[in-house]
C-alpha positions in Angstrom: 0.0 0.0 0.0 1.4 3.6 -1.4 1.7 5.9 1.7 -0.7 8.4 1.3 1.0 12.3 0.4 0.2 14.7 2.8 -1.8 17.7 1.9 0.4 21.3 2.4 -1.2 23.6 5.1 -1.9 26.7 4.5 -0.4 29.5 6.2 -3.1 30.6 8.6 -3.4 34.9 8.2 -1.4 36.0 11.4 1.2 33.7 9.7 1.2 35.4 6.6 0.8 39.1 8.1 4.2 38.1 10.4 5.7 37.1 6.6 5.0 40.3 5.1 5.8 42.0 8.7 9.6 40.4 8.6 10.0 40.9 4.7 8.7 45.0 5.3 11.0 45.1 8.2 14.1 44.1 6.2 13.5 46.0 3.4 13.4 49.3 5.4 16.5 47.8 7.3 18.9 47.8 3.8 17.3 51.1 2.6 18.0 52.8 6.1 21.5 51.5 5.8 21.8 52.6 2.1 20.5 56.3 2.5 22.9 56.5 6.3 26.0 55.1 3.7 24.8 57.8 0.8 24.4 60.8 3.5 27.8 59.5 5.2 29.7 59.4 1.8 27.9 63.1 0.7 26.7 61.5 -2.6 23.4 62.6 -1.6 24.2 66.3 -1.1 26.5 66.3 -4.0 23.4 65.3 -6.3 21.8 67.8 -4.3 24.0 71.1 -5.2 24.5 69.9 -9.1 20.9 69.8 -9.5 20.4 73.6 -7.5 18.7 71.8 -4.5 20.8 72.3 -1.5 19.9 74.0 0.9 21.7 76.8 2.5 23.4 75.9 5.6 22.8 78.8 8.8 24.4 81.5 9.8 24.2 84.6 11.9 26.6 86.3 8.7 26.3 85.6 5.5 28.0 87.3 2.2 28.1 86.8 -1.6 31.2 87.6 -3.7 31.1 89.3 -7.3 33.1 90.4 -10.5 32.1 91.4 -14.2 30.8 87.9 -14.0 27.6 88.6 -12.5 26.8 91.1 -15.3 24.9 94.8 -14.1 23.8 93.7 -10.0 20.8 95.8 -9.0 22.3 96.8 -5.2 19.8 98.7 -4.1 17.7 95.5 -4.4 20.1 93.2 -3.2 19.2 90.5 -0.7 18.6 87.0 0.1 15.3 85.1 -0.7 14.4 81.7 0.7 11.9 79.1 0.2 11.1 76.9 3.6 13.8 74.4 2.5 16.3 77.6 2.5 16.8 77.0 -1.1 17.8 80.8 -3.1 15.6 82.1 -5.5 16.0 85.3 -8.0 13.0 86.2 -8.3 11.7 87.4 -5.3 8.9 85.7 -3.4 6.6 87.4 -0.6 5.8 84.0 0.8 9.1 83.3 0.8 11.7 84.2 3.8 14.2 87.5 3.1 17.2 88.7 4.9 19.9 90.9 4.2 23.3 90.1 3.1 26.0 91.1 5.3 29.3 91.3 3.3 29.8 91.8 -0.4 33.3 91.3 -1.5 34.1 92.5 -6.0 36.9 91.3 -8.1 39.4 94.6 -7.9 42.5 93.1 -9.9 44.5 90.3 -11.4 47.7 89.9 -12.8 50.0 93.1 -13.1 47.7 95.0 -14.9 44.4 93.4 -15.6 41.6 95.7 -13.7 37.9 94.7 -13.4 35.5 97.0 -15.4 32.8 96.8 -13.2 34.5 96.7 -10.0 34.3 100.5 -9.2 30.2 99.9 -9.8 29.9 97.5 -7.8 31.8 99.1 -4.9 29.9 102.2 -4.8 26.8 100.6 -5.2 27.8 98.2 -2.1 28.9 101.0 -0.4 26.3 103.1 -0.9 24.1 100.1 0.3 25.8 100.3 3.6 27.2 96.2 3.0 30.5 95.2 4.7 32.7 95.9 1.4 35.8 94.0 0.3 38.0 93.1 -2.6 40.0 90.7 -4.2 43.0 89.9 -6.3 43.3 86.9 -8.4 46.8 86.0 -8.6 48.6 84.6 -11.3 51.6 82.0 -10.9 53.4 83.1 -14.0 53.6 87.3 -13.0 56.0 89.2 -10.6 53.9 89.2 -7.3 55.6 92.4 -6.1 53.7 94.3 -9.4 50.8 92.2 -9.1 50.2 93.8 -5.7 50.8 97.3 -6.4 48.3 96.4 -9.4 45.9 95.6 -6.5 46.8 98.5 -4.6 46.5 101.5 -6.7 43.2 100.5 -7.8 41.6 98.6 -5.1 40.8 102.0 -3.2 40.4 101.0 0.1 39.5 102.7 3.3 39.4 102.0 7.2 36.3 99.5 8.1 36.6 98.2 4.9 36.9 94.0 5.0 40.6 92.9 4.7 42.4 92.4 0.6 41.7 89.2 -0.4 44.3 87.0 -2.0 42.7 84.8 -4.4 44.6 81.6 -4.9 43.5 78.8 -7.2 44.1 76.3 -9.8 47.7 74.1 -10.3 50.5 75.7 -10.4 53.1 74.5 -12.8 55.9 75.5 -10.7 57.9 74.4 -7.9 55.6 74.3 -4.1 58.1 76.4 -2.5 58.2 78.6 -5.4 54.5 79.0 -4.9 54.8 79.4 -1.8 57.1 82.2 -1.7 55.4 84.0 -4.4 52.3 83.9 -2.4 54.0 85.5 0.4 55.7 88.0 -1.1 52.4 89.3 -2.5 50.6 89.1 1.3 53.4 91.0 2.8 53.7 93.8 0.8 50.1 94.3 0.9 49.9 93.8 4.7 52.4 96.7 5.2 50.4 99.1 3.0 47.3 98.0 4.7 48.3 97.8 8.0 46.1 94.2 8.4 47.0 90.9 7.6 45.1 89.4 3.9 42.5 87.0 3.7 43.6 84.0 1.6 40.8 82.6 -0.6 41.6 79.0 -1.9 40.4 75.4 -1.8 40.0 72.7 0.3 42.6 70.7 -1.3 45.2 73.6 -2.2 45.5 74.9 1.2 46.8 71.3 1.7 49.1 70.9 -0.2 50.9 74.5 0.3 49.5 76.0 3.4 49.2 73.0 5.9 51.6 73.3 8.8 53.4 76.1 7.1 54.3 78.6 9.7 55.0 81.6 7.7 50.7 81.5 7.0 49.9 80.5 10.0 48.5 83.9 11.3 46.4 84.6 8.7 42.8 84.5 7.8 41.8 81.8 5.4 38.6 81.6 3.0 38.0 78.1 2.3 35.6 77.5 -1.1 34.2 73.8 -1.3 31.0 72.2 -2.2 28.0 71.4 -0.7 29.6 70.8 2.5 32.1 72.1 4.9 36.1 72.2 4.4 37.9 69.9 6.5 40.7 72.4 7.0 40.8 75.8 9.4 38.9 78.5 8.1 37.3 82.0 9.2 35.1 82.0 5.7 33.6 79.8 3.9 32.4 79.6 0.2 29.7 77.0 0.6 28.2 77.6 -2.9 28.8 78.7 -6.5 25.4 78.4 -7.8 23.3 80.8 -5.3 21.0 82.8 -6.2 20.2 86.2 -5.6 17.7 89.7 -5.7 18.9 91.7 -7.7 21.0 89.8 -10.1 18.1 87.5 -12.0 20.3 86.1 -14.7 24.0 84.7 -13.1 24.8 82.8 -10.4 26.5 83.9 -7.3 29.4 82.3 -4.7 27.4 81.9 -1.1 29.7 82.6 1.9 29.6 81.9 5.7 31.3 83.7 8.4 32.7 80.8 11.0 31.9 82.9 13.9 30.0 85.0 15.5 28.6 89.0 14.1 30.4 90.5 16.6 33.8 88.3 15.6 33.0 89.4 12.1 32.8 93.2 13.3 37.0 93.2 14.1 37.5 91.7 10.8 38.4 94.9 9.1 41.4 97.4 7.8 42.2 99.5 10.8 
């Protein structure tokens, strides 16, 4: 006689319910471990700022920098404009948020003799705004940083309570580090003793690495780190959290977002005597 086959049982409903339960459960387990590696790794914010959603992060000062770049900026209608994920917008919004901007820094010079056209526009129309004003000087590996700084300093025009010059510092240099670094010096120096302040370097993350890092002769002075979306992992007093803000008064270009690490009052002694 055959054996007779036994019939499968049927999972009763609490059984299936705890199946789906467990299967639910591990599926939010490996997403909640994806999206924690993603956030961790900054993929997530990177995707974020190339596709002009990141948010801003907050600060008690905030700043923009500008050259001929940014085409004709309206100054008298200058400020920020934020949606409730603090994204920038350019057109302005009354259900949006608004604030002021604290600090406007303009392209002055770069080279030995190159001079930004609209730089003297947008410093009186900054000034006139009553903004904390400032300028900078892109410098160029391949020019004599001595005439590069009396470039910067016969046209920069400025005056006591203005923010510190700004050395701007970028790209790869095709010359030796100390080379680069002594060049770099020589420009900050000489501008220092006109000034009576010490510069504000502006460079990247990764550049202030390679030639600033435990270098003594820079480390008094004031650094203004740029990298995106999120924060440099070296020393800084600024910070250039964005190149793809937006702002009132300047509808058509983007803008560079900075943050003052510190507080207003910190910011207030930040200035040429």
């Amino acid at each position: 006689m055959k054996p007779r086959k036994r019939s499968k049982r049927k999972p009763t409903v609490p059984q299936r319910m705890l199946h789906w339960f467990l299967g639910l459960s591990a599926l939010l387990v490996v997403v909640m471990v994806t999206m924690c590696f993603l956030l961790h790794s900054g993929i997530v914010q990177t995707l974020a700022y190339y596709t002009g959603k990141c948010s801003l992060p907050t600060a008690e000062v905030m700043g923009v920098d500008v050259s001929h770049h940014q085409g004709k900026i309206e100054w008298d209608k200058v400020c920020f404009n934020f949606n409730s994920r603090r994204i920038l917008t350019a057109q302005f919004d009354t259900t949006n948020l608004s604030r002021p901007i604290d600090f406007a820094f303009a392209k002055a010079t770069e080279g030995e003799t190159m001079r930004d056209w609209r730089y003297e526009y947008n410093q009186e129309g900054i000034r006139k705004q009553q903004i904390r004003f400032g300028a900078y000087h892109f410098f160029s590996y391949t020019a004599d940083p001595a005439r590069q700084a009396r470039n910067f300093m016969s046209f920069a025009n400025l005056q006591s309570g203005d923010l510190p010059p700004v050395l701007d510092v970028e790209g790869d240099p095709d010359s030796p580090v100390m080379h680069v670094r002594h060049s770099i010096l020589t420009w900050l120096r000489i501008v220092e003793a006109h000034y009576g302040c010490k510069p504000i370097v502006y460079t990247y993350n990764s550049f202030y690495k390679k030639y600033f890092e435990d270098q003594s002769d820079f480390a008094d002075y004031v650094f203004w780190i740029a990298r995106y979306p999120y924060p440099p992992s070296v020393g800084h007093t600024l910070w250039q959290c964005s190149d793809r803000g937006r702002l009132i008064g300047c509808p058509l270009h983007h803008v560079d977002i900075n943050i003052f690490n510190g507080t207003r009052e910190d910011f207030d002694k930040l200035r040429i005597p």
